[in-house]
Structure formats: structure tokens, C-alpha cells
C-alpha positions in Angstrom: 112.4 -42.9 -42.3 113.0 -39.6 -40.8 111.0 -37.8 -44.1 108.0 -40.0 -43.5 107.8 -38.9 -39.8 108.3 -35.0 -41.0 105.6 -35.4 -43.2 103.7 -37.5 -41.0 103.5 -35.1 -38.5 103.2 -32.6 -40.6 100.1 -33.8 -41.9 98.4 -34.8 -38.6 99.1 -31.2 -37.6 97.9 -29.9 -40.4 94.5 -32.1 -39.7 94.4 -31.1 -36.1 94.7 -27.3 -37.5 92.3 -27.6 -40.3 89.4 -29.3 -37.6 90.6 -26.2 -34.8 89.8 -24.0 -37.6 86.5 -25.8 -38.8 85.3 -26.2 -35.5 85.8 -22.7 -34.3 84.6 -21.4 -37.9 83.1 -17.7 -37.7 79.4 -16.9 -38.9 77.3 -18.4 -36.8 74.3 -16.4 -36.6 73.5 -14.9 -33.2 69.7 -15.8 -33.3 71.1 -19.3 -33.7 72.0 -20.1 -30.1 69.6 -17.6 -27.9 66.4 -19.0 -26.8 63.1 -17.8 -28.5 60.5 -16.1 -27.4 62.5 -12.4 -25.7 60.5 -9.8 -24.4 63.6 -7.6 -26.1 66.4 -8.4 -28.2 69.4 -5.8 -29.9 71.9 -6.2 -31.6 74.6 -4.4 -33.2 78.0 -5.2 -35.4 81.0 -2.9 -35.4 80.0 -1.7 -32.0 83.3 0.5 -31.2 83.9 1.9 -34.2 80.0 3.1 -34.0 80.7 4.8 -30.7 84.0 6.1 -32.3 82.2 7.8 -35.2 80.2 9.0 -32.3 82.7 10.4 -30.1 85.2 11.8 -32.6 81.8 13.5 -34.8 81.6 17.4 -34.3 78.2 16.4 -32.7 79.5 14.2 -30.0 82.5 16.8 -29.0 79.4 19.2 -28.8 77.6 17.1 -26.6 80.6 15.7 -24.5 81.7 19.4 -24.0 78.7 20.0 -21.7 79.3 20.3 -18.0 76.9 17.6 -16.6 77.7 18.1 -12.9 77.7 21.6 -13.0 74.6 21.6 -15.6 73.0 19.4 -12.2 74.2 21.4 -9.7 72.8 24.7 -10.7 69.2 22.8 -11.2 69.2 22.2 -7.8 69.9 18.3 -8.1 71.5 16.7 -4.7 74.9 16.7 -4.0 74.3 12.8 -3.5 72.7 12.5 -7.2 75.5 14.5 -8.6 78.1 12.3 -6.8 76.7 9.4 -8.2 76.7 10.7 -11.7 80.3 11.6 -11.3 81.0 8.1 -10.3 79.2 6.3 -13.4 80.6 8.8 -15.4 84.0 7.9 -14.6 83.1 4.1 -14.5 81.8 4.5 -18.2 85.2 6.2 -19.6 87.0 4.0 -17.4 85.1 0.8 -18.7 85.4 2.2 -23.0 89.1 2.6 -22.3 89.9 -0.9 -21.3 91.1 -2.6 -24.1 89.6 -5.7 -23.1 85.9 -4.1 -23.8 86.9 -2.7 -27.2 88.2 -5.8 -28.2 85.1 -8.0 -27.2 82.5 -5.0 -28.7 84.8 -4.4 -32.0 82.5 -6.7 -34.1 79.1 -7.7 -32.9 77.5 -8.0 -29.6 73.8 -8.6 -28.7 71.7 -8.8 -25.5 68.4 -10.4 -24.9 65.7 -10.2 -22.0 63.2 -13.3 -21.6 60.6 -13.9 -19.0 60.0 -17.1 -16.9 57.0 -16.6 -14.3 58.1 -13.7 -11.8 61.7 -13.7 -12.7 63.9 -12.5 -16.4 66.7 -14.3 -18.1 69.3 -11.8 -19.7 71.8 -13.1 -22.1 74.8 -11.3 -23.5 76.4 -12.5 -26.7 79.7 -11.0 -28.0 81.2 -12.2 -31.9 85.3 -12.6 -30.8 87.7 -12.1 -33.4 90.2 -14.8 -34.4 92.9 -12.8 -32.2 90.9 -12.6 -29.3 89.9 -16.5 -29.5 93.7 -17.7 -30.4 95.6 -15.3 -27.9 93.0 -14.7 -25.1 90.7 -17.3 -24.4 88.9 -16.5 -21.1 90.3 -19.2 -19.2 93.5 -17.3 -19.8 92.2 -13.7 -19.4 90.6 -14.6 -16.0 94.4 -14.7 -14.6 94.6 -11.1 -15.8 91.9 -10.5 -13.3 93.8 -10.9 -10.2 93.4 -12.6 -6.6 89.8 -10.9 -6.2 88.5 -13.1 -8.9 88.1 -16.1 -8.4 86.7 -18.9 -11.7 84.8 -22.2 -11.2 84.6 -24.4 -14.3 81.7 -26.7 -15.3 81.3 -29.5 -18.0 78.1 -29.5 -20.3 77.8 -31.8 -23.0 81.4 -31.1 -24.2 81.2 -27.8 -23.5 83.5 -25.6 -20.9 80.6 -23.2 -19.0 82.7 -21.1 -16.6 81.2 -19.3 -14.0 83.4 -16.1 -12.6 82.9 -14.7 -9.1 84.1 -10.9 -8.2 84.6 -11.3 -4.9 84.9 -7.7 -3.8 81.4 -6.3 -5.4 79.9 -9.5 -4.7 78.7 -10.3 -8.2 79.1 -13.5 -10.6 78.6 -13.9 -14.2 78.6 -17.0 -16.5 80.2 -17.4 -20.1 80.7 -20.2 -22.3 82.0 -19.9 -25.8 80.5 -21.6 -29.2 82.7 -21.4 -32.6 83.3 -17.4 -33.0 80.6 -16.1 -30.0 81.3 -15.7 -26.4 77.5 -15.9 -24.5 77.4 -14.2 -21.4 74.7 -14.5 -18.4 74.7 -12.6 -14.7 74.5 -15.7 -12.5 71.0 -16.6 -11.6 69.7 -14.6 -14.4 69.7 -17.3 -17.0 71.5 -20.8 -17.7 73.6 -21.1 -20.1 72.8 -25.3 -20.4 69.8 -23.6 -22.4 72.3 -22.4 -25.5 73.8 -25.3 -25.3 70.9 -27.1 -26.2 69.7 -25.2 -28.7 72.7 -25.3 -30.7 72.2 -28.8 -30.6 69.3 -28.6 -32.0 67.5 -29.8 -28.7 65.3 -26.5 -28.4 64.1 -23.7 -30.5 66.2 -21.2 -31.6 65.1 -17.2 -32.0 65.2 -18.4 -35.8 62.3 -20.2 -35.3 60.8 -17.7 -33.4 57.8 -16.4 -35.7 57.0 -12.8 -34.3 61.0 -12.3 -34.2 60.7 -13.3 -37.9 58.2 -11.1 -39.0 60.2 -7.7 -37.3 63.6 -9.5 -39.2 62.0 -9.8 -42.5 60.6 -6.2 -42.8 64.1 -4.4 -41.6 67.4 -4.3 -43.4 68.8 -7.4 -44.6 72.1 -5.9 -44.3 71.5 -4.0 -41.6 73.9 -3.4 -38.6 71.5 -2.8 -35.8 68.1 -4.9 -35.0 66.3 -4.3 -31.9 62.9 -6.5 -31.6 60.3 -6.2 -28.3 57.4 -8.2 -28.0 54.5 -6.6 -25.9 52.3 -9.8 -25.8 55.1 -11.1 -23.2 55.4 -8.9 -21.1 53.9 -9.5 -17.7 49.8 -8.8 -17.3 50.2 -6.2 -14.8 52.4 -3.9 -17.0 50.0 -4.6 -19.8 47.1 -4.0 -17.9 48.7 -0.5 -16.5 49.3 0.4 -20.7 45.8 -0.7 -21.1 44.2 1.5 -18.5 46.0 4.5 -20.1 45.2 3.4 -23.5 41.2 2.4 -23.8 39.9 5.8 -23.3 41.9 6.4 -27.1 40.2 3.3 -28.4 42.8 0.7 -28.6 44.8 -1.8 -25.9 48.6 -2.9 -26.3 47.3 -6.2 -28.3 46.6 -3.7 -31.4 49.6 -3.3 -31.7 51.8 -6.5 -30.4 55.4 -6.4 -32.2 58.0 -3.9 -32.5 61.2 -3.4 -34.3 64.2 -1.0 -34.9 66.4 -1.3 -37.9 70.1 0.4 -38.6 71.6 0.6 -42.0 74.5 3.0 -42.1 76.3 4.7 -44.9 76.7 8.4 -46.1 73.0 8.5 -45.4 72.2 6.5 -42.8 68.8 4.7 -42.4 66.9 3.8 -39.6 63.3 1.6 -39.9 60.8 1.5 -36.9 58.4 -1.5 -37.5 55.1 -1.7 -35.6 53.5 -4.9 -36.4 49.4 -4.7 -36.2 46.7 -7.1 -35.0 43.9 -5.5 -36.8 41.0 -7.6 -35.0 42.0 -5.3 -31.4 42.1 -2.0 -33.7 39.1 0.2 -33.6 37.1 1.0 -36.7 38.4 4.1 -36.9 41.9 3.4 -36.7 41.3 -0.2 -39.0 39.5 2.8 -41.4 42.6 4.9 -41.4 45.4 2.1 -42.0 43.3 0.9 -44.9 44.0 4.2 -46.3 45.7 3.9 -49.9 49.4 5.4 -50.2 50.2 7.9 -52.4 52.6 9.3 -54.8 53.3 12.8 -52.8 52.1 15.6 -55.6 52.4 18.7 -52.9 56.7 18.3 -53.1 55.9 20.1 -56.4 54.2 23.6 -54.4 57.4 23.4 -51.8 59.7 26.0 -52.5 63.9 25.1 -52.5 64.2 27.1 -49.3 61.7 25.6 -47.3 63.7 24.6 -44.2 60.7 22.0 -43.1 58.0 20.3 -44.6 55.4 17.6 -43.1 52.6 15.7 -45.3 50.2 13.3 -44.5 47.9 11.5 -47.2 45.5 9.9 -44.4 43.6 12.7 -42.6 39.9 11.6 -42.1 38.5 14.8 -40.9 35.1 13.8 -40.5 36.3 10.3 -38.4 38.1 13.3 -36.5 35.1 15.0 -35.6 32.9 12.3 -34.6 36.2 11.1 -32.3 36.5 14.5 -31.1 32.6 14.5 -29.9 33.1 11.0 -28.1 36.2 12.3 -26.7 34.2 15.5 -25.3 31.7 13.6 -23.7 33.9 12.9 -20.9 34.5 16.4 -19.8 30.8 17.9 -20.3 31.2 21.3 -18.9 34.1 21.7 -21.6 31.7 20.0 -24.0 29.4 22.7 -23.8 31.3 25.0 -23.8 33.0 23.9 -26.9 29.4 23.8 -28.7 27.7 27.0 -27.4 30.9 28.6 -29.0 30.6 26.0 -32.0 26.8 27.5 -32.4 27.3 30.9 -32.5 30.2 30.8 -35.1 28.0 28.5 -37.0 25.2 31.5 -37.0 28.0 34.0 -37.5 28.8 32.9 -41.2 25.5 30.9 -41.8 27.3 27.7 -42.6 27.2 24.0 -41.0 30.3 22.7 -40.2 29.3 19.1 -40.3 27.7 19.4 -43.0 29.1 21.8 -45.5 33.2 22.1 -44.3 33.8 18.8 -43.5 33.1 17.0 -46.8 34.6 19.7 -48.9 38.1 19.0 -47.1 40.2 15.9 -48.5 43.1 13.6 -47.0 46.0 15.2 -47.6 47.4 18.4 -45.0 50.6 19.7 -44.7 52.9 22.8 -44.2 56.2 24.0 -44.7 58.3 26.6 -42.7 60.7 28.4 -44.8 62.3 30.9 -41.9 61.2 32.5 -38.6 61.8 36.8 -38.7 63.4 38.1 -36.2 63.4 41.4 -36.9 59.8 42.4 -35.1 59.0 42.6 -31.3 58.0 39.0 -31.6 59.4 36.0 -34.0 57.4 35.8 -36.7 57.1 32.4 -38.7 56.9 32.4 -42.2 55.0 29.2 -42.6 52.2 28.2 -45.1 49.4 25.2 -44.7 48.0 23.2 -47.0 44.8 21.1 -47.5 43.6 18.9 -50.5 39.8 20.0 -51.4 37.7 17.7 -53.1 35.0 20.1 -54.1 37.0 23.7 -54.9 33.8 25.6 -56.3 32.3 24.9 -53.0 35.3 25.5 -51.2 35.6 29.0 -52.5 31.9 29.7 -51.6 32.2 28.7 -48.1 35.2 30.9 -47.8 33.7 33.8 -49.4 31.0 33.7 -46.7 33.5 33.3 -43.9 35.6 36.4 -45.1 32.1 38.6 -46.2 32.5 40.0 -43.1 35.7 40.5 -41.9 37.2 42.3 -38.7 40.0 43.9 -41.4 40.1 44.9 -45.0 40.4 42.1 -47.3 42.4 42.6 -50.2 42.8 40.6 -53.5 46.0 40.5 -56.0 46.0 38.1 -59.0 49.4 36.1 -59.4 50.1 33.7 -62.4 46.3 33.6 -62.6 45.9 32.6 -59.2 44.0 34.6 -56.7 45.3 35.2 -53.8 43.2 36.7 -50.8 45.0 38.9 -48.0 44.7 41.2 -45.1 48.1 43.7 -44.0 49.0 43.6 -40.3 50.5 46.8 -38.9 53.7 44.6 -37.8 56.3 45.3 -40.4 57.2 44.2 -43.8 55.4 41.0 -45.3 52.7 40.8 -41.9 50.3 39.8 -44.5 48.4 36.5 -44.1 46.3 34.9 -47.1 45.1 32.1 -48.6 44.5 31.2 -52.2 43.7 28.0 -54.1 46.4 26.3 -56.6 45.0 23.4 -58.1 43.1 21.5 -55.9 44.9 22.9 -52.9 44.1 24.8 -50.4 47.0 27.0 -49.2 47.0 29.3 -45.9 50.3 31.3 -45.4 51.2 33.6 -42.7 52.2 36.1 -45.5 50.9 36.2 -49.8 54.7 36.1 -50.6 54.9 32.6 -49.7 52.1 31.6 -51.7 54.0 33.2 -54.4 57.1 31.2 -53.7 54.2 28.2 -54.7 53.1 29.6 -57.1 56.6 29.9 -58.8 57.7 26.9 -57.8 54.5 24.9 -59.0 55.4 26.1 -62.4 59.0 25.7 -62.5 60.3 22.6 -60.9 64.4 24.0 -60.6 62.5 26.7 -58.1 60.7 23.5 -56.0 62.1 21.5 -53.5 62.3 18.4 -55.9 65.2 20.2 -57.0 67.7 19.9 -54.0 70.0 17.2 -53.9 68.8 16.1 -50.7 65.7 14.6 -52.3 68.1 12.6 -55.0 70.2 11.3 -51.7 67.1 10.4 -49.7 65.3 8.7 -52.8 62.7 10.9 -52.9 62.2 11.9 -56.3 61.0 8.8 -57.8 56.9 8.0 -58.2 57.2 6.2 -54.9 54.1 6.6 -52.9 54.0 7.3 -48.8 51.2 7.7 -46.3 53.2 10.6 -44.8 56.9 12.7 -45.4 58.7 14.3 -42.9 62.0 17.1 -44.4 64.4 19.0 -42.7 67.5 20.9 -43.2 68.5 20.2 -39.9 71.1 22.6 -40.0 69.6 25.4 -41.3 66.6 24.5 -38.3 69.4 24.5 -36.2 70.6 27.9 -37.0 67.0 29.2 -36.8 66.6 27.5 -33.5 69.9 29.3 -32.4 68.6 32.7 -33.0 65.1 32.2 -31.5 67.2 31.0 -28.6 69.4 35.1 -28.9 65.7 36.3 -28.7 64.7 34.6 -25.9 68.0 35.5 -24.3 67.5 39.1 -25.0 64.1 39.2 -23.9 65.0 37.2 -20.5 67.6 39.6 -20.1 64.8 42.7 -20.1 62.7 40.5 -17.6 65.9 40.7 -14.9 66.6 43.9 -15.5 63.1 45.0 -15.1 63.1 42.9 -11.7 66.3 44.9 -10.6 64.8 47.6 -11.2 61.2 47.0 -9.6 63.7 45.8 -6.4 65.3 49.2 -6.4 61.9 51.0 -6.3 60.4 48.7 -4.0 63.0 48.9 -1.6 62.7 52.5 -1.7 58.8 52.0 -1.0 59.7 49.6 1.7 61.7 52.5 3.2 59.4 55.3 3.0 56.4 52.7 4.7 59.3 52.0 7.8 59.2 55.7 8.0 55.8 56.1 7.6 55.5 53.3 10.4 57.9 54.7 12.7 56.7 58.0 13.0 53.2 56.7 13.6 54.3 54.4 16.3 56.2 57.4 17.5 52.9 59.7 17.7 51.2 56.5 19.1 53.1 56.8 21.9 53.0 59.9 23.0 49.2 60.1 22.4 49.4 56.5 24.7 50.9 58.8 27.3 49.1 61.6 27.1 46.0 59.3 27.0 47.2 58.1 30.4 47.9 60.7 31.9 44.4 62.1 31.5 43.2 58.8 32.8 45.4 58.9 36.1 45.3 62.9 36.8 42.9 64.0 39.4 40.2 66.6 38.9 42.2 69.3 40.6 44.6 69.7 38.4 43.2 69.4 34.9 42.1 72.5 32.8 39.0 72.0 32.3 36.0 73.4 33.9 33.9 70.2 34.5 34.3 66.1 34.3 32.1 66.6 30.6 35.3 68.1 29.3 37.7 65.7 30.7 35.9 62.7 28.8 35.4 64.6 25.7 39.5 64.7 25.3 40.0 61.1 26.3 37.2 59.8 23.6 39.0 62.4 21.3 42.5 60.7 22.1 40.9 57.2 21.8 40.0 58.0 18.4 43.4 59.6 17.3 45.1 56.0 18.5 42.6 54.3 16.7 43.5 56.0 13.8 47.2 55.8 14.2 46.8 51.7 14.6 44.8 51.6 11.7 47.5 53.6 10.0 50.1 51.4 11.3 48.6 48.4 10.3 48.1 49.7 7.0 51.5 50.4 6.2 52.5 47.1 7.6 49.9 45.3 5.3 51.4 47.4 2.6 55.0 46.6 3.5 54.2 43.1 3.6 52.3 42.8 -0.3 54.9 44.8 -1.7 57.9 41.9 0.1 55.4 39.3 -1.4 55.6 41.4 -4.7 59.7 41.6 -4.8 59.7 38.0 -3.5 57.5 36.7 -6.6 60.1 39.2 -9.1 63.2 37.8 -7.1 62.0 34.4 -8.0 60.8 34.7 -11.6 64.3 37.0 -12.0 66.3 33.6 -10.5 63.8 31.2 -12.9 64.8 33.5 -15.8 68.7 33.4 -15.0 68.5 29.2 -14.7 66.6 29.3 -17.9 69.4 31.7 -19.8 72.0 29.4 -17.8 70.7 25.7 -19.0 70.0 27.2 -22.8 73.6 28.9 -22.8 75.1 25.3 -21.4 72.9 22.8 -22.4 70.5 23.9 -25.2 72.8 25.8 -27.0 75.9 23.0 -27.2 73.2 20.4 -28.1 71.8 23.0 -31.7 75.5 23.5 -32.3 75.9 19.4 -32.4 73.1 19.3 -34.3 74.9 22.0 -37.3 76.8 18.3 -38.2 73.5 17.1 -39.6 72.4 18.4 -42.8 69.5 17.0 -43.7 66.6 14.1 -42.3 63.8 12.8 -43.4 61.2 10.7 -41.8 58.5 8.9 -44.4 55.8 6.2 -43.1 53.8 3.6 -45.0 51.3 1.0 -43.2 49.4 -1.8 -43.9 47.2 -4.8 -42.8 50.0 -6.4 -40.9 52.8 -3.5 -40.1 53.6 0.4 -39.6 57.0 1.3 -41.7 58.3 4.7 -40.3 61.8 5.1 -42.3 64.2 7.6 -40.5 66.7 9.1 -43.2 69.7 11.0 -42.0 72.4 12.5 -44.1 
């Protein structure tokens, strides 16, 4: 008898357990209890060990190493403003070192923001972990919260809906918990009856919701981050403040309804910005450029292995540009004419149309890369080359051979790997040599022929392109995929660069103080010889005021001079001598006073100068160092009818 009651019990525990277990099951998708229709929704899994990556990377110790307050204090921020940052500052460290918050954010949490008339609806949702819903339900944590909390409990169709009031800031929040998620509201900023329902099926979820749907099916399926916003619902007046801003270029917030932010992490990790399209609010110029074709990117095969960065864009309408450009101008018609009067007599200059002979020649695709910036010369020097598809090279090579029949310096020709290149010498140092020369059907403009060369070269042997470089196998980039536009950087080696333009600016900052030292120093000097000046004026003022008066004053008797005649002929001549000296006087003073305005104006572009070393030294300067942790990115963008793809590739 006793077995049979062991195993009994045994087994009615064992069915208790198994429906505890079934009923608080883990999975249950986020979207599947939050109302539909948010003006935003995020979320993100593995939330602390995100921010850990963050703060333990060499680019977060960069970043963290910055003295905020000080940074603030030294551009003149208030000591009320800087207090206040101190405060949230230590509220933030304060709030990611309470175990309680890593342990709610340590697998997914997820906010949303809905609108309902004049008022929002934010709801937080946090994914517990089967510790934190065994051990530390929050009807038990709330003891843990003191006396100043106090924790009101409310039924809901067999749900527990507790609502929590911190008594000594004044503030409430809601929370009730379904299966494996915790769902979170501020009182009076949403109701949590509302999740209830939906999970049972009562209301739409934001799985039925069809714009969040669109934005969910274009990002990551395995994403770790999603962040969707929806324009269309956001209240008329902010719309019709975006709208103001954004008919003059053409197009209204509707063209361009639904957007959405993708994560994927890993050794490289991905981000996808999604910009869903409506084309019937587009203009048809912009409905004309996203019907553009993509295109398999053939320029990668010019780009030298040490080109730092590289942009390209397969969509470039030049002659759409134009006629926008001229609607544009017609706003502003004194700059208009301007613009044409000047467009006019370069037109007659080189006898060509622009409209109708440059325009057509040019095709879609533009780009440049930038393979370093020199140094070495009185002013950085960028070694950069353009590029721009042609689709008519015989006419494109007449048209430049009238533009450079006549040129303000010597044009010299050198033939490379039978290409042509055209180039004049600057007198600014080695390599100061601009050109341009045609490969294929490719225009390319460098700031120096060498770099053309480097095309050259690496056009005809791919290990010398930037096809080459592992960072196009790691981004994917090699394959015959096809892209509206391509984005690459080294971003450390652009750090680096960045770094030493920052030494030049220093150094030639440093010269601008110095020289304001040393234009104090003489103007104080100045300022001392034009007191001198001025005293000893005022001082011959005086005694001519005295001398002046006592002409005035003396009697006939006992002047020198023979007759009244003579008497008034050396007052007038006094009058004019104290004239003089005031005029003197006041001369020096207005001289005095231009050259304090003077010091003042190199006093205060000296103290710019010093804030600007200061915040690049402090602020700038940590924030390139962080970036040294990046090696390479990549951004690449395709479009269609319906949505904008702008992939963001970091390794």
C-alpha cells in the first residue's frame, strides 16, 4: 500500500511538473503578444553580452576613456548641464551593475511605441530565463525592493497583472508575465489587459501586422536585432512639419512610408537598413532612378590593392540632374543668373554645349578611390582618382581635346600599356601631377598620372586589384553579384590617415597661437608707444590751454605786442595748435582702440584654436584610435519597386 502511494505521488508530481513546464514553455515569439500597428518597435537577443563585447572591445575602452565632464566643461557647457550628466552617468553604471538588470537583459528584450489619439502606449518585453522564472518570480523580487515600494496585484482572465509603485520618485510601472516573457508598461502609458487578449487570440498580434511583415521578411531571418518605424502613423502635425522640409526636393514622407534596421552578428557582422517605397508619391525622377537596373560592379577591376576607399554608384542620371538642378535654381534667381552668365561664357570659352554635347556622352556609373593623403607638402595633398562610365569614348576624347586646346599650363602626354595618359606638373613637390586618361570605357581623373598607372596595372593583373584582398572574400564581394552602389574602407588604415591629418592640423594651429602671441607682444608695444604718443600730446595740450588763457585774460598793458592785431594773431595761432593737438589725440586714441579690437579678434581666434587642439587631442583623437579596432566596412545598396536594401558590412 505504501508503494502505490510513493508511486502515486510520484506520478501526480511528475504531472503537476510536466504541465508547470508545458505551461511556462520558452519560445514564444515576442511579436506574438504586443499589439499591432507601433509607430517603433526594437528588439534585441543576448542584450548584455552585446554591451559586454562593447565595453571590453579596444573600441569601447577608447571611447569610455574620454573625459565627458571635463570634455563639457572646457566647451563652455553649464555647470547645471554638466551636473546633470554626471548624475545619469552614474545612474547608467549604477543601473548595468545591478545584477537584477543583467539578468532580465541577458537574452532578449524589446520595446514598442503605439499611438492612440493625443497620447503613446510603450511596452517593454523582457525573455526570462528558467532561473530567473523558478528562483525570482517578481512577486518575490518586489520584497527585495524595500518599504519604499509598495505592489498592488490584479486578476485578468487568469492572469496576475501587478502594478508597482516607487513611492519616493513618484513613479509606477505594470508587469505581467506569459510563459518565458515578462511585459512591462509605465502606468498610464499602456494596459497590459491588451497582451492579454491578444495572446488569446482576441486581438491582432504584430504578426498580423502587414507593414511590420514586409520590414521582417526582407531582414535577417536569424538576425539578433530588428528595429521597425512606421511613418504613416505618426501624428499629422509631425508629418506635415517633414513635409514642409521635404516638397521643395520633390517628394513627401508617404514616398517613403516603412523603415527597418537589421543585426546579424558574427566575425563580420551585418547590418540591413530597409526603406520600403510607395512609388505612386515618388516623383518621376526619383520613380526614373529606382527603376534603374543593378549591376555586376566591373570598376573593382581598375581599384588598386592599396586603395584605402572606394565609392560606386551604377545610377547617376546626369542629364535628370541637370534639369533638377535648373528647377532647383529657379528659386534663388539672382544665383540663377549668376550660375548661367558664368555657364555662358565657359560654354563660348571651349565652343561646346553642355546640354547637348557633355551630358549624353557621360554614362551611369561614377566613382573614386583614395589610396593615401601626403603629408609631406605645406598642405595635405590627396591622392585620389575619379571615374565616369562614357558611352560614346570617340566623342568623349574630342570634347576633351577642345577643353584642354587651350590650357592655362603645359599639357603633357606619356603612353602607358598603350593607354594615353594626359597631364600637367604642379610646382608642389614630387607626383603634383594631375591627369586623366581613358581605360576602356572609363573615364579616369586622378590628382596625380601615377595613380592612373596603379589602374592601369591593376586592370591587367587582377593579384595587383583590389579583388585580390581578403576583405572582398569576407564581405562576399567577389562573386558576379550585382549592386546599385558599393561603399569600401580599410577603416583602420582611414583611421591612421585621419590621425595624421589631425598632427597637421595640430601643427598648423599651433603656428596660428604662436603667431597671435606674437602679434600681442607687438601690439602691446604699439599700444604703449600711442599712450605715449597720447600723453605727451595731452601734456602740450595743456600748457598751450594755459597759455591760450592767459592771452585771453591778460590786459593790453602788459602783453608784448605793439597793437590788439598782434594779440589776436597769437590766440588764432594757439587755437589752431590745440586743434591740432586734439585731432592728434583723437587719432591715437582711434588707433589705440582698432589695434585692442585687432588683439581682441587674435585673442579670440588664438582661444578658438586652443579649444579646437583641446577637443581633437580629447575627443577626436580617442574616438580614431577606437576606430584602429575596425579593419574593414563596407556599405552596398540595391532598390526596387517596393524597398531600398542598404547592407552595412563590418569586419
Amino acid at each position: 500500500m505504501k508503494h502505490k502511494l510513493t508511486w502515486t505521488l510520484s506520478i501526480l508530481l511528475a504531472l503537476l511538473l510536466g504541465a508547470w513546464i508545458w505551461f511556462q514553455r520558452p519560445g514564444l515569439p515576442v511579436e506574438r503578444v504586443l499589439p499591432s500597428h507601433p509607430l517603433v518597435f526594437a528588439r534585441l537577443t543576448h542584450v548584455e553580452e552585446h554591451i559586454h563585447q562593447i565595453i571590453s572591445s579596444d573600441f569601447g575602452k577608447n571611447i569610455a576613456a574620454i573625459d565627458l565632464p571635463d570634455v563639457l566643461n572646457r566647451n563652455h557647457f553649464s555647470p547645471k548641464d554638466i551636473k546633470d550628466f554626471q548624475r545619469w552617468q552614474k545612474d547608467l553604471v549604477g543601473f548595468w551593475g545591478n545584477p537584477l538588470t543583467k539578468r532580465f537583459l541577458g537574452k532578449e528584450s524589446a520595446f514598442s511605441v503605439y499611438r492612440q489619439d493625443h497620447s503613446y502606449q510603450v511596452y517593454m518585453v523582457f525573455r526570462l530565463t528558467l532561473s530567473t522564472r523558478i528562483a525570482e518570480g517578481l512577486a518575490q523580487l518586489s520584497h527585495q525592493w524595500g518599504d519604499d515600494v509598495s505592489v498592488r496585484q490584479q486578476r485578468y482572465q487568469g492572469r496576475v497583472i501587478n502594478h508597482v509603485l516607487f513611492k519616493k520618485q513618484g513613479v509606477g510601472l505594470a508587469y505581467v508575465r506569459i510563459r518565458d516573457l515578462l511585459i512591462v508598461i509605465p502606468e498610464t502609458w499602456g494596459d497590459l489587459k491588451v497582451v492579454i487578449d491578444i495572446y488569446q487570440h482576441k486581438n491582432g498580434s504584430l504578426q498580423q501586422d502587414p507593414a511590420f511583415n514586409f520590414v521582417r521578411r526582407n531582414a535577417y531571418p536569424s538576425g539578433d536585432g530588428l528595429v521597425y518605424v512606421n511613418l504613416n502613423l505618426f501624428s499629422k502635425l509631425w508629418r506635415g512639419e517633414m513635409d514642409s522640409r521635404l516638397t521643395p526636393l520633390g517628394y513627401q514622407t508617404s514616398a517613403f512610408p516603412v523603415y527597418g534596421l537589421s543585426y546579424m552578428p558574427g566575425v563580420v557582422s551585418k547590418y540591413k537598413m530597409l526603406i520600403g517605397l510607395d512609388q505612386k508619391y515618388l516623383p518621376t525622377g526619383m520613380r526614373k532612378v529606382f527603376s534603374c537596373p543593378a549591376l555586376a560592379n566591373d570598376s573593382l577591376k581598375f581599384v588598386p590593392v592599396n586603395a584605402i576607399a572606394y565609392n560606386w554608384g551604377a545610377c547617376y542620371d546626369f542629364e535628370q540632374a541637370w534639369v533638377s538642378l535648373k528647377k532647383r535654381l529657379e528659386e534663388y534667381p539672382e544665383l540663377a543668373q549668376g550660375i548661367d552668365k558664368f555657364k555662358h561664357r565657359l560654354e563660348n570659352y571651349f565652343q561646346i554645349n553642355i546640354k547637348s554635347e557633355v551630358l549624353p556622352v557621360l554614362g551611369h556609373e561614377i566613382g573614386g578611390y583614395l589610396t593615401d593623403v601626403d603629408m609631406q607638402g605645406t598642405y595635405p595633398f590627396p591622392r585620389l582618382l575619379l571615374f565616369v562610365k562614357i558611352q560614346d569614348r570617340p566623342t568623349a576624347e574630342h570634347l576633351l581635346d577642345k577643353l584642354t586646346q587651350n590650357p592655362s599650363m603645359m599639357l603633357y602626354s606619356e603612353e602607358y600599356k598603350d593607354v594615353k595618359i594626359h597631364y600637367i606638373s604642379l610646382p608642389l613637390g614630387a607626383n603634383m601631377d594631375p591627369g586623366y586618361g581613358f581605360l576602356g570605357d572609363y573615364l579616369l581623373l586622378a590628382t596625380s598620372r601615377q595613380l592612373i598607372k596603379r589602374s592601369i596595372d591593376a586592370y591587367h593583373d587582377a593579384l595587383r586589384s583590389i579583388v585580390s584582398d581578403d576583405m572582398m572574400d569576407q564581405f562576399s564581394l567577389t562573386d558576379d553579384q550585382k549592386f546599385h552602389s558599393m561603399t569600401l574602407m580599410k577603416t583602420a588604415e582611414l583611421s591612421r590617415r585621419a590621425q595624421d591629418f589631425l598632427g597637421w592640423v595640430d601643427k598648423y594651429l599651433s603656428g596660428q597661437v604662436s603667431m597671435a602671441a606674437a602679434y600681442k607682444q607687438d601690439g602691446d608695444n604699439k599700444k604703449h608707444e600711442l599712450d605715449q604718443a597720447i600723453a605727451e600730446r595731452s601734456a602740450e595740450l595743456a600748457l598751450a590751454q594755459k597759455k591760450l588763457t592767459k592771452l585771453k585774460t591778460a590786459s593790453l598793458s602788459v602783453v608784448p605786442f605793439d597793437d590788439p592785431e598782434s594779440l589776436n594773431g597769437a590766440i588764432e595761432n594757439l587755437n589752431r595748435e590745440e586743434n591740432t593737438m586734439r585731432d592728434d589725440i583723437a587719432n591715437y586714441t582711434e588707433q589705440k582702440e582698432d589695434l585692442s579690437r585687432l588683439l581682441d579678434n587674435y585673442a579670440l581666434g588664438a582661444q578658438s584654436a586652443k579649444l579646437t587642439m583641446y577637443n581633437m587631442e580629447n575627443v577626436v583623437s580617442p574616438v580614431l584610435k577606437s576606430l584602429e579596432s575596425i579593419d574593414a566596412q563596407a556599405v552596398t545598396m540595391r532598390f526596387g519597386d517596393k524597398v531600398l536594401e542598404t547592407e552595412f558590412l563590418v569586419k
